[in-house]
C-alpha positions in Angstrom: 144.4 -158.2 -20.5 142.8 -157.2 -23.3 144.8 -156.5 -26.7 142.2 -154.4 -30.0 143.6 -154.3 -33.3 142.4 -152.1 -35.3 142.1 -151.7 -38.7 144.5 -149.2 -40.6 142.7 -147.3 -42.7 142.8 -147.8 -46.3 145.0 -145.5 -48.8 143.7 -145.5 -51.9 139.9 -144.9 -50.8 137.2 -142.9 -48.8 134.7 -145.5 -47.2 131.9 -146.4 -44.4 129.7 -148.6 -43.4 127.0 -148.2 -40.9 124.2 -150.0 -39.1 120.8 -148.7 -37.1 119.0 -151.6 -35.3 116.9 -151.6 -32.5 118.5 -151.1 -29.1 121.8 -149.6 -31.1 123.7 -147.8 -34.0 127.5 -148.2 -35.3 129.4 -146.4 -37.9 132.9 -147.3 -39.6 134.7 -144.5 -41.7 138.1 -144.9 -43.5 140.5 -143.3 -46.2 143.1 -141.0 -46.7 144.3 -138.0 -45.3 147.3 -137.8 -47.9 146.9 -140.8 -50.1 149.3 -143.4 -50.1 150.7 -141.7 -47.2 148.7 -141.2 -44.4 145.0 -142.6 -43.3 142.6 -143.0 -40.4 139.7 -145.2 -39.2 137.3 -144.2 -37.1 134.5 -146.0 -35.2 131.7 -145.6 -33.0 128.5 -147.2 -31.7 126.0 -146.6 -29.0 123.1 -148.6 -27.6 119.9 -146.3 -27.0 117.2 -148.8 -25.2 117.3 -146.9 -22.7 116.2 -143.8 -24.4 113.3 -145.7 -25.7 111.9 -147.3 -22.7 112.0 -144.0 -21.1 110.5 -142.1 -24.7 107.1 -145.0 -23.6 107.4 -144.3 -19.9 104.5 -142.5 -18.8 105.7 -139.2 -17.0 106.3 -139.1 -13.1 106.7 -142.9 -13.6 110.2 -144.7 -12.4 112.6 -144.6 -14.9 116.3 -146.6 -15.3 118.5 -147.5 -17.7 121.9 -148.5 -19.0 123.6 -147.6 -22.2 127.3 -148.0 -23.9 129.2 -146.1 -26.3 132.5 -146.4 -27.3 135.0 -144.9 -30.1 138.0 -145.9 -32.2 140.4 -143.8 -34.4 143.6 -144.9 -35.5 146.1 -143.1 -37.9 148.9 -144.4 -39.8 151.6 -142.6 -41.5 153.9 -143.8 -43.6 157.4 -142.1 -42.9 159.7 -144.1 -45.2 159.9 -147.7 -46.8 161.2 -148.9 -43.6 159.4 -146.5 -40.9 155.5 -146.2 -39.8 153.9 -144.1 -36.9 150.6 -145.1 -35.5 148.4 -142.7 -33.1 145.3 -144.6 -32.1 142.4 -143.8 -29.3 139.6 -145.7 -27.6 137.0 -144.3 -25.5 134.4 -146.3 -24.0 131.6 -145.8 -21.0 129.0 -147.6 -19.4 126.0 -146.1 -17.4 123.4 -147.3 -15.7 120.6 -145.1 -13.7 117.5 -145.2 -12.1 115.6 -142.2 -10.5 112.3 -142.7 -8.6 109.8 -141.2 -6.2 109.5 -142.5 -2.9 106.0 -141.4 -1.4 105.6 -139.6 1.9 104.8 -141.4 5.0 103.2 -140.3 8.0 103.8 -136.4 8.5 107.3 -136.6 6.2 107.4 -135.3 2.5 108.0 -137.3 -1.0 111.7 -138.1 -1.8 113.4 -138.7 -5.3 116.1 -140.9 -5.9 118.5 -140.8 -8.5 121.2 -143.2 -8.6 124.3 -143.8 -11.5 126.4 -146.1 -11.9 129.5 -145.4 -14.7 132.7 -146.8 -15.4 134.4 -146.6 -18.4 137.8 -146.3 -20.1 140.1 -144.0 -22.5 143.8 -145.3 -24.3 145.8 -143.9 -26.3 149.0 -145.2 -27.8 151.4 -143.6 -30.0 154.0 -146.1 -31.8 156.7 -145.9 -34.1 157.4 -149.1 -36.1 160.7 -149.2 -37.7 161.9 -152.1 -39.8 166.1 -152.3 -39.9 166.0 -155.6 -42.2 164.1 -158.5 -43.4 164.8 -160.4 -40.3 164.6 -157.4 -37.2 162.2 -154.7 -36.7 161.1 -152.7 -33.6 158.3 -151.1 -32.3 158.5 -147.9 -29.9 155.6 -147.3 -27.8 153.8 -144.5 -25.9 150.6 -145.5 -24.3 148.3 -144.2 -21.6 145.5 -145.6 -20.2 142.5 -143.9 -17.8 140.0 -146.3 -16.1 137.1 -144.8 -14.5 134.3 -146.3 -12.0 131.8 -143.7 -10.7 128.9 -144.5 -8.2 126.6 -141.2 -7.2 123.4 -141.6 -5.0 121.2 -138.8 -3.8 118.0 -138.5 -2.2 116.2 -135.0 -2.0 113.2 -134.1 -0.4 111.9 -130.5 0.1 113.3 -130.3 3.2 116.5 -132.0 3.3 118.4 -133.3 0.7 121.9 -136.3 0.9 124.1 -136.8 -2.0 127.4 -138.8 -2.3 129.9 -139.8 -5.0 132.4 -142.1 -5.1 135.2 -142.3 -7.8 138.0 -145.0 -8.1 140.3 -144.5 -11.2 143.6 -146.0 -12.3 146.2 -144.0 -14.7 148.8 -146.0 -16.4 151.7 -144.4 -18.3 153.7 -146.8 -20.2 156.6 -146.6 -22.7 158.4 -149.8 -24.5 160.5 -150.8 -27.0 160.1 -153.9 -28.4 162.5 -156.0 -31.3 161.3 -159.2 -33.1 164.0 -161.2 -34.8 163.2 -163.6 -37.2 166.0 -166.1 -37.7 
């Protein structure tokens, strides 16, 4: 199980941050949409070493890789004193890959190989937060999740060529309703 938090957004102020660094980037935006009323964050990041070893490769040479990337948005809306709806996403994928050339041997031709190997995962949740008094509040929640693992191989030559794919996924729908009480 794995549980994000994610920050809100603020109200009162546009705002980012960002980094570049060697093997990857990330940038953070907030602020309002309709200030002190509705805001968003939004997130994302990637690493890129793979595009680098690959940029010093020397051509016709192996290659592989891996690389992530993920991103977060969240919104928040402010209904009343006593009622909030949040919509927030998260996208995230993992590859890796290699592709090489496997030389002839004795009368057959030269082969390439490409292999990937992705999995990844989107959410989204939708909730409604309502506070009845000091002591009770509930949250209502919508949430759907879509996991993703992908393994592709193919081998090509120019006289025959073999591909295959395999995909498992899992979909989850969920809705809830949860009360706290504070006695």
């Amino acid at each position: 199980v794995l549980e994000i938090d994610l920050k809100e957004g603020s109200m009162k102020k546009f705002s980012g941050e960002g980094a570049l660094g060697l093997i990857s980037s990330k940038l953070f935006l907030e602020g309002p949409i309709i200030k002190d009323k509705m805001s968003f964050a939004v997130s994302g990041r990637r690493t890129y070493i793979d595009a680098l070893a690959n940029a010093v490769r020397p051509p016709g040479e192996e290659s592989a890789g891996y690389y992530f990337g993920d991103l977060t948005a969240k919104l928040n809306y402010i209904l009343s004193d006593k009622d909030r709806i949040y919509a927030s996403l998260y996208t995230g994928k993992d590859k890796f890959y290699s592709r090489f050339e496997e030389p002839a041997e004795f009368g057959t031709s030269s082969a390439r190989n490409e292999s990937d190997l992705k999995w990844g995962n989107t959410t989204f949740a939708l909730r409604w937060n309502h506070v009845s008094n000091p002591k009770l509040f509930a949250n209502t929640a919508l949430t759907y999740s879509n996991y993703k693992f992908e393994s592709g191989s193919s081998v090509r030559s120019s006289n025959e060529q073999f591909s295959a794919v395999f995909l498992s996924k899992i979909e989850d729908l969920t809705a809830k309703v949860d009360f706290d009480y504070l006695p």
